[in-house]
C-alpha beads as a LAMMPS data file, in Angstrom:
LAMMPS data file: protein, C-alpha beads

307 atoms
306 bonds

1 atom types
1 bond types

-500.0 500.0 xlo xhi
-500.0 500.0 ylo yhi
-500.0 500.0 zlo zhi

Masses

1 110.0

Atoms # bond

1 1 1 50.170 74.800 51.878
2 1 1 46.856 72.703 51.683
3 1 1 44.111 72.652 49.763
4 1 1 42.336 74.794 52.563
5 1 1 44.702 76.871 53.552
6 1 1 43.629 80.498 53.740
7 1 1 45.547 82.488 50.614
8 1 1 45.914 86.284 49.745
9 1 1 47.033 86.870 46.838
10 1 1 48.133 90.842 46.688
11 1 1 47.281 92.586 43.389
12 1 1 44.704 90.294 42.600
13 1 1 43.794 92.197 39.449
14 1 1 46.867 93.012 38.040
15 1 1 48.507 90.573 34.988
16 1 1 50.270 88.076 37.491
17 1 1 48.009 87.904 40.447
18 1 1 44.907 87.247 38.661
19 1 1 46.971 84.479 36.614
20 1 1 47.719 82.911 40.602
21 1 1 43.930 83.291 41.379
22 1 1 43.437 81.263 38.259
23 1 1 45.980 78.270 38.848
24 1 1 45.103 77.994 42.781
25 1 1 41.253 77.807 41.855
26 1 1 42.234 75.418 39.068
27 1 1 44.785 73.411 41.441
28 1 1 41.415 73.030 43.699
29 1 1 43.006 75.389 46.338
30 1 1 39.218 76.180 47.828
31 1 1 39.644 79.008 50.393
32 1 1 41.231 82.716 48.426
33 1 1 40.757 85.750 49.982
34 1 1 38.298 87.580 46.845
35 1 1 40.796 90.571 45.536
36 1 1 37.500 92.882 45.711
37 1 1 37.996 92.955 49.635
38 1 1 41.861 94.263 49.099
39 1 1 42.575 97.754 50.280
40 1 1 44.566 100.443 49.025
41 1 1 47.986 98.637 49.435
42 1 1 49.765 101.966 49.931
43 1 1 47.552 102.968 52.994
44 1 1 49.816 101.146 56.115
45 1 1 46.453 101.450 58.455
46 1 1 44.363 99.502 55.974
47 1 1 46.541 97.304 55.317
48 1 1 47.399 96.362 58.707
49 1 1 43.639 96.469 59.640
50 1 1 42.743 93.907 56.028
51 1 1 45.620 91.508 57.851
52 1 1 43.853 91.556 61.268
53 1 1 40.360 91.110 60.409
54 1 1 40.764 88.261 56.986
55 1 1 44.207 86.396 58.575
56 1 1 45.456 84.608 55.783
57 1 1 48.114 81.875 56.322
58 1 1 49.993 82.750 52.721
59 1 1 50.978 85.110 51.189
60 1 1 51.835 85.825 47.150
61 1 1 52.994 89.201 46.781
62 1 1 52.286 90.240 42.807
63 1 1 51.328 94.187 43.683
64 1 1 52.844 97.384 42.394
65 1 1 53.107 99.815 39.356
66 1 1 55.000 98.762 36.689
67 1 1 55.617 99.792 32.966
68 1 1 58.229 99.465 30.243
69 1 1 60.993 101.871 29.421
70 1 1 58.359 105.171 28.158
71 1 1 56.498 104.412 31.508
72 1 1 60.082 104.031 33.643
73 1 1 61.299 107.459 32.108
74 1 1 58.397 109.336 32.762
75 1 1 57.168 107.813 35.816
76 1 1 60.079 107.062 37.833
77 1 1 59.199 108.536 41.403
78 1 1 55.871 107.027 41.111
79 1 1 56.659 103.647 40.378
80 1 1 59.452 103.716 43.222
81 1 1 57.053 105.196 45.702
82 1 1 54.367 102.708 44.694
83 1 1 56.458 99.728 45.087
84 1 1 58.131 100.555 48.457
85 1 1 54.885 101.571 50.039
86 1 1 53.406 98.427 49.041
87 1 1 56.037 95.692 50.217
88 1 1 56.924 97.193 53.408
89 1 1 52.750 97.411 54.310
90 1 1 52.365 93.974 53.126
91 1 1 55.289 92.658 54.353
92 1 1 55.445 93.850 57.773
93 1 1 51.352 93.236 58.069
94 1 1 51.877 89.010 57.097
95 1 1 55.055 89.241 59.762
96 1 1 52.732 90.789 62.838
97 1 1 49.725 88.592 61.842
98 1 1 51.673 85.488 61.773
99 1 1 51.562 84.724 57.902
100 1 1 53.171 81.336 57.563
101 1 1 55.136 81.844 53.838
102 1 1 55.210 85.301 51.617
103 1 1 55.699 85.168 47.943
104 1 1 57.290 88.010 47.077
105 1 1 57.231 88.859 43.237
106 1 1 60.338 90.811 42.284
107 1 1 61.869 91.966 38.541
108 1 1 64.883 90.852 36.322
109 1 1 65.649 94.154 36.063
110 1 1 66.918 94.170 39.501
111 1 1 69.972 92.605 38.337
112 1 1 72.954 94.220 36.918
113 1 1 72.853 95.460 33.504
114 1 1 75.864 93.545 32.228
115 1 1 75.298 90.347 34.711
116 1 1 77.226 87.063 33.542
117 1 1 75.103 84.980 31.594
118 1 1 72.596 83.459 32.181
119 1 1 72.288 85.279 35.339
120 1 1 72.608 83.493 38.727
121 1 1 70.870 84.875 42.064
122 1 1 74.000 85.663 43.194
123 1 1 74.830 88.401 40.781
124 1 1 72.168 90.986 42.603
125 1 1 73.807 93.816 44.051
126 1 1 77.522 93.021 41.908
127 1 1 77.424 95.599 39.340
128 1 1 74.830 98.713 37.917
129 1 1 71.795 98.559 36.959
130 1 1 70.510 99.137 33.793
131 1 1 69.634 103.253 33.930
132 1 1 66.172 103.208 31.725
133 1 1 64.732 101.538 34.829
134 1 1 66.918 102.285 37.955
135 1 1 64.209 103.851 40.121
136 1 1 61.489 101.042 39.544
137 1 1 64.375 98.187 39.696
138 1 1 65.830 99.468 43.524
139 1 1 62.213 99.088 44.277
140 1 1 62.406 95.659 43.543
141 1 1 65.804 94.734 45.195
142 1 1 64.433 96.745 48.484
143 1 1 61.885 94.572 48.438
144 1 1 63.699 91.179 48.256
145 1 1 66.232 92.313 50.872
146 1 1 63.421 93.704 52.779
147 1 1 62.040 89.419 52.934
148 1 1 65.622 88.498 53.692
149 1 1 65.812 90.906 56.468
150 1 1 62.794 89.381 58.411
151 1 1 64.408 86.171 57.592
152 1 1 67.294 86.946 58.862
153 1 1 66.039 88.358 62.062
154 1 1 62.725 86.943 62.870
155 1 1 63.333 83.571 60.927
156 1 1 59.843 84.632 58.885
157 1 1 59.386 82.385 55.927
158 1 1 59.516 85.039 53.219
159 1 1 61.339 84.162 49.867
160 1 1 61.392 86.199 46.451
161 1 1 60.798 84.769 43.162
162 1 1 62.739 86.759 39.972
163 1 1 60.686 85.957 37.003
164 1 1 61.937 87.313 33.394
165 1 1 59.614 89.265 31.266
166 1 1 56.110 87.801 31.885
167 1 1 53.348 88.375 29.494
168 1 1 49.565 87.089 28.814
169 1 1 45.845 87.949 28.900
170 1 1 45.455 90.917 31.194
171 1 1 48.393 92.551 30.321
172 1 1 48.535 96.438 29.977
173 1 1 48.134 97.364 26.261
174 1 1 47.803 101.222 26.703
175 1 1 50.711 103.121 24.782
176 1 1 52.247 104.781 28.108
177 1 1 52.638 101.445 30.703
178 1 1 52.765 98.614 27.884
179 1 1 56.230 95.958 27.783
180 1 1 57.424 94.938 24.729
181 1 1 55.107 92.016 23.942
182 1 1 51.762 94.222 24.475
183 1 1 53.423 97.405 22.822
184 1 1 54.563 95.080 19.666
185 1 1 50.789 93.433 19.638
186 1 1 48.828 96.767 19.770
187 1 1 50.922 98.195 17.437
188 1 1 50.952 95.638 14.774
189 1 1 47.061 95.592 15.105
190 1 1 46.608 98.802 15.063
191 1 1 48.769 99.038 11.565
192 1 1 47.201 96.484 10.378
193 1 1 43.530 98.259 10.604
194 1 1 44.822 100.857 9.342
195 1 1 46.705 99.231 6.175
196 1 1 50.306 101.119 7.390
197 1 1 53.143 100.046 5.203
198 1 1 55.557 100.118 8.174
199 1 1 55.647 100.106 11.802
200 1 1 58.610 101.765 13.789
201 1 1 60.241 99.723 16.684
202 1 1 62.236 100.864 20.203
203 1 1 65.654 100.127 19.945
204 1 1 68.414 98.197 17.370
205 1 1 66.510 94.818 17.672
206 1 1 69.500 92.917 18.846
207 1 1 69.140 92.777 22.526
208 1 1 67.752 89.106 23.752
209 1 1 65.140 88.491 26.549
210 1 1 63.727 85.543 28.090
211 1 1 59.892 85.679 27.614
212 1 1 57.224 83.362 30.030
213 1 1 53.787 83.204 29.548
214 1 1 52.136 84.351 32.875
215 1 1 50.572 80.919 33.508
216 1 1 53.952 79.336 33.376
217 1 1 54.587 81.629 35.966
218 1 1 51.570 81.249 38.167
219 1 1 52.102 77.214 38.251
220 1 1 56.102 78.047 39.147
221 1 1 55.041 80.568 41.958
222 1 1 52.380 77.896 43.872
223 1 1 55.670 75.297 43.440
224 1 1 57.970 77.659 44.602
225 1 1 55.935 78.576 47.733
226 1 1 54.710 74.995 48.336
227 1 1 58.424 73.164 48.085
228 1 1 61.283 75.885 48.760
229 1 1 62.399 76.486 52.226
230 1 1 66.308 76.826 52.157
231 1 1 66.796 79.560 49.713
232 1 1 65.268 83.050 49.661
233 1 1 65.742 83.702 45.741
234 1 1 64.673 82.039 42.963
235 1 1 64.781 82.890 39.193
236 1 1 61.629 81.578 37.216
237 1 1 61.864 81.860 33.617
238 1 1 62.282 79.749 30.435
239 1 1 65.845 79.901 30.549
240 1 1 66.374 80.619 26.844
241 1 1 66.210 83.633 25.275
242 1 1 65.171 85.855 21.836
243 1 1 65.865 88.689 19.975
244 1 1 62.978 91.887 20.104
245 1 1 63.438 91.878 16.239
246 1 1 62.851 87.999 16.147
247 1 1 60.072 88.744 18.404
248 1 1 58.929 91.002 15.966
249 1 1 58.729 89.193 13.280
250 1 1 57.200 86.008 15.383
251 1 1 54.539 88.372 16.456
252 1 1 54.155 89.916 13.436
253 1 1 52.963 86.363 11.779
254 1 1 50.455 86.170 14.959
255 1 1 49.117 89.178 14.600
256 1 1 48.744 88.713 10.759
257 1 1 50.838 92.164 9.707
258 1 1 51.613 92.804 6.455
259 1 1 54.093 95.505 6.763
260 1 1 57.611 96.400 7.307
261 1 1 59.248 96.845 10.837
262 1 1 61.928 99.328 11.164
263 1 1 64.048 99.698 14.130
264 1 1 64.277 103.321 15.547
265 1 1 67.981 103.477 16.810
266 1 1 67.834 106.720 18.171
267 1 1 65.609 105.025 21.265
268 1 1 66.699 103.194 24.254
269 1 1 67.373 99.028 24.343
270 1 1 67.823 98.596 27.614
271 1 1 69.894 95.744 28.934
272 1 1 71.850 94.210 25.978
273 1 1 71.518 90.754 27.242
274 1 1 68.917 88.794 30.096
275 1 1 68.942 85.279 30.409
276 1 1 68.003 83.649 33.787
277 1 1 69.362 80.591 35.242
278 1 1 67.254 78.104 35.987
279 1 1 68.510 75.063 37.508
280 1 1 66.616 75.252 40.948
281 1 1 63.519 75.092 39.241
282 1 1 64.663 72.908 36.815
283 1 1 66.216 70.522 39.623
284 1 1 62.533 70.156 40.846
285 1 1 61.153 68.947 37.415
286 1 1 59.418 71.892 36.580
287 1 1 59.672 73.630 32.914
288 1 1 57.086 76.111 30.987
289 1 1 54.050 74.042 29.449
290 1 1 53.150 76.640 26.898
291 1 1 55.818 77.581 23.682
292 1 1 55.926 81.248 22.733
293 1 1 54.472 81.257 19.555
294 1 1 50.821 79.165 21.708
295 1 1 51.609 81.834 24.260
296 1 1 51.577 84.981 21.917
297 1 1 48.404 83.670 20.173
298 1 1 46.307 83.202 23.364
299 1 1 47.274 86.605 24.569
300 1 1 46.699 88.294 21.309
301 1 1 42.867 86.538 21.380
302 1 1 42.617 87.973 24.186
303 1 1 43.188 91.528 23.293
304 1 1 40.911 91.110 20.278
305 1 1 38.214 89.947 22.655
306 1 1 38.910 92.471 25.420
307 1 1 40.009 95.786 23.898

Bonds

1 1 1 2
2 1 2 3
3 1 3 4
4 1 4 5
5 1 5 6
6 1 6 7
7 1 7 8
8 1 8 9
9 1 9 10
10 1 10 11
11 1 11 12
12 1 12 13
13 1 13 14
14 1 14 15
15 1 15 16
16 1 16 17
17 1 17 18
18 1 18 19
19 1 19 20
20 1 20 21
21 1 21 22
22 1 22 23
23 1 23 24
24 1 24 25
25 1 25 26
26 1 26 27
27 1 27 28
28 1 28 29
29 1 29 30
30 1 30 31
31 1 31 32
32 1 32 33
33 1 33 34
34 1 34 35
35 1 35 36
36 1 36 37
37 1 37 38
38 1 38 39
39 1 39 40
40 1 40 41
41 1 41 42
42 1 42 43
43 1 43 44
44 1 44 45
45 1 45 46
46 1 46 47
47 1 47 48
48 1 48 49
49 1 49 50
50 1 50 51
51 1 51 52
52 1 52 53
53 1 53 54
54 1 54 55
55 1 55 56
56 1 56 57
57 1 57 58
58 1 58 59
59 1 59 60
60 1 60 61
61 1 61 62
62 1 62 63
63 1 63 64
64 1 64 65
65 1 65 66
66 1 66 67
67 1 67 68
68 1 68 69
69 1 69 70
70 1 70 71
71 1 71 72
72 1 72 73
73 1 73 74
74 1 74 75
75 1 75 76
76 1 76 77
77 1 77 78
78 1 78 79
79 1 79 80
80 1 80 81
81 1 81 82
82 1 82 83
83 1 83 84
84 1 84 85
85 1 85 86
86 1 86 87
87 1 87 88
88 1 88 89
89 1 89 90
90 1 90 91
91 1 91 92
92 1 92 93
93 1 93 94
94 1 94 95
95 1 95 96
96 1 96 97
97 1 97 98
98 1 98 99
99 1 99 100
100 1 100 101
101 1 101 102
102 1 102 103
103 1 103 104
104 1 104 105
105 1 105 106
106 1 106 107
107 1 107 108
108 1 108 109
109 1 109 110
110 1 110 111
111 1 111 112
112 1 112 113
113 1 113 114
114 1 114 115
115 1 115 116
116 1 116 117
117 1 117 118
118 1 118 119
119 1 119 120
120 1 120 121
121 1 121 122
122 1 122 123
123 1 123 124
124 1 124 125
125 1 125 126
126 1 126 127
127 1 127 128
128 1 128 129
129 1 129 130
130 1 130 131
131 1 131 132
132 1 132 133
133 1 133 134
134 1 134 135
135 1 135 136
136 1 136 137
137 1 137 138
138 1 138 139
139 1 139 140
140 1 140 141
141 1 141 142
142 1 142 143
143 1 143 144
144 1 144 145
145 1 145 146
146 1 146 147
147 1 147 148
148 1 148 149
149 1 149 150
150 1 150 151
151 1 151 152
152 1 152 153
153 1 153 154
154 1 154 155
155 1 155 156
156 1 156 157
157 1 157 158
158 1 158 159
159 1 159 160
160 1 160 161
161 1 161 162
162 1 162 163
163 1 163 164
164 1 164 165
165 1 165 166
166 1 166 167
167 1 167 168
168 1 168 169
169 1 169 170
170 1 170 171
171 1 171 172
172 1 172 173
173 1 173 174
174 1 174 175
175 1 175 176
176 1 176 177
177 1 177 178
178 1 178 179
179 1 179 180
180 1 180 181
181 1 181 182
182 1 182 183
183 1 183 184
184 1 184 185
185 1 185 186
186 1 186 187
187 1 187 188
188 1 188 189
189 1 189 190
190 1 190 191
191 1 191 192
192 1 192 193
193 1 193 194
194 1 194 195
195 1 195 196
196 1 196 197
197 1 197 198
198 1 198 199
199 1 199 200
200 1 200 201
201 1 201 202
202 1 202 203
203 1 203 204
204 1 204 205
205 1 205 206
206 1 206 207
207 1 207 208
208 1 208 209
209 1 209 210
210 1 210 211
211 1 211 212
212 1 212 213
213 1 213 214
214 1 214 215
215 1 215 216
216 1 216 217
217 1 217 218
218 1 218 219
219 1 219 220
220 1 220 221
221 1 221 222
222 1 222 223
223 1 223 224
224 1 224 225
225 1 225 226
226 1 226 227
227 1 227 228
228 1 228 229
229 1 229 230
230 1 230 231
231 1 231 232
232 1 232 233
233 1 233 234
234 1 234 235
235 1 235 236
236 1 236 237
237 1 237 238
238 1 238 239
239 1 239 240
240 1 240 241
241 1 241 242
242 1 242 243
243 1 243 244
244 1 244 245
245 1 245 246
246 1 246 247
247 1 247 248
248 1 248 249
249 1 249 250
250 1 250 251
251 1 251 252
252 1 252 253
253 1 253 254
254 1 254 255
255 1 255 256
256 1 256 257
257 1 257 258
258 1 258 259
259 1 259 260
260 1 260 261
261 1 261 262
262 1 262 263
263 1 263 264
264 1 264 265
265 1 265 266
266 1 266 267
267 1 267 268
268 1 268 269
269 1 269 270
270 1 270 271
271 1 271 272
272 1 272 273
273 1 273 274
274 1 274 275
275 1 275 276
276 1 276 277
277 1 277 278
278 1 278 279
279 1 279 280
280 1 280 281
281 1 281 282
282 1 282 283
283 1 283 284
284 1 284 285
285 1 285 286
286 1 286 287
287 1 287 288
288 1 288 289
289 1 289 290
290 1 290 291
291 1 291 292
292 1 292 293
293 1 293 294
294 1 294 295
295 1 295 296
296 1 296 297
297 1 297 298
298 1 298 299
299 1 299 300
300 1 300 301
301 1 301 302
302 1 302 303
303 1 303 304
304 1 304 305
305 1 305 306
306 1 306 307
């Protein structure tokens, strides 16, 4: 991929495609197709006709609905539909218009619920997924079998990259499609205004996740598509992991809250454990620049500035 090369990065707005935007324009890649000429992604005839008439030679795939578990259990059809609509338009479009390399962005929560860990490409498909977000996470595995496929058969460049829970400025803080790291943010700030002596939290606390700030990610992606040929799955992630109720509390001192958390049991976890493995990326010299405490304060400035 050169400097020149022509680029399309799909879901150009949303949290992880405008972070891409921002590391290719700051890695001096000079010729991105502007997100405010992408189509409906679900309409097959405008997507087709955006491939035909703007031709880009690579592809990052970052589009689709997603949410956290509120958003999974009350949305599920339409954050399936959304999803499969979207890779097989995009997909098939960059195969019949000769797209060099596709970037397709899939979800840990494709992977089992109760995966060995840390968990290892090769556990995908072993074991059931976790049920809070089944419909949104077969999505996601159609869509990385779905680049294997046209590998398989017409020897199309298309890999998938698994990143672990990805958060940063742009992220959705709205009550209904927020993940944990948004929801915990809003919520502490909110209480916070409003003097509350306690918040209430999803879950026991106890289940561990593997956080990366969504710049990480970006600069991991533009690797990924630049250096990886041989494999069509990679896991990008920090490859260690924390609690939601040390989360909390780490937050908590970002955010500047006063109060006491309290842990609603009675509401979902989701998967107990989800730790990625790492050692492809790792093998290429590349590690997260930003910690998680820098991380959490540059996304919460930018929710003070934003919302």
């Amino acid at each position: 991929m050169e400097k020149q090369s022509k680029i399309y990065v799909a879901g150009g707005e949303t949290l992880i495609g405008a972070a891409l935007l921002r590391q290719l324009q700051q890695q001096q890649y000079t010729n991105l197709i502007s997100p405010h000429l992408e189509p409906p992604l679900t309409d097959g005839k405008l997507v087709a006709e955006f491939f035909a008439e703007h031709q880009p030679e690579y592809v990052f795939l970052a589009a689709g609905k997603s949410g956290g578990i509120l958003a999974n259990q009350r949305y599920p059809a339409e954050l399936m539909l959304d999803n499969l609509l979207v890779e097989c338009h995009i997909i098939q479009s960059a195969y019949s218009n000769g797209v060099k390399k596709l970037l397709y962005l899939a979800s840990s929560c494709s992977y089992p619920k109760f995966a060995p860990q840390p968990i290892e490409v090769k556990s995908l498909l072993t074991g059931a997924i976790e049920p809070t977000n089944e419909a949104y996470a077969v999505a996601k595995i159609a869509g990385i079998k779905l680049c294997q496929a046209y590998r398989q058969q017409y020897r199309a460049n298309f890999l998938s990259v698994i990143p672990a829970n990805v958060f940063g400025p742009g992220d959705d803080f709205s009550s209904e499609g927020s993940h944990v790291i948004p929801a915990l943010i809003r919520k502490m700030h909110d209480a916070k205004i409003a003097n509350a002596q306690f918040i209430d939290i999803w879950g026991t606390g106890t289940p561990k996740r593997d956080f990366l700030f969504v710049e990480d990610l970006a600069d991991a992606c533009i690797l990924t598509i630049r250096e990886f040929d041989d494999c069509s799955v990679i896991n990008i992630a920090s490859g260690s992991g924390i609690s939601i109720q040390e989360l909390a509390e780490l937050i908590k001192q970002v955010v500047g809250y006063l109060g006491e958390l309290r842990f609603d049991t009675t509401k979902p976890d989701g998967m107990p454990l989800k730790i990625l493995d790492t050692k492809k990326l790792q093998q290429m010299g590349w590690e997260p620049k930003t910690s998680l405490r820098d991380a959490l304060k540059i996304t919460f400035e930018w929710f003070l500035q934003t919302k």
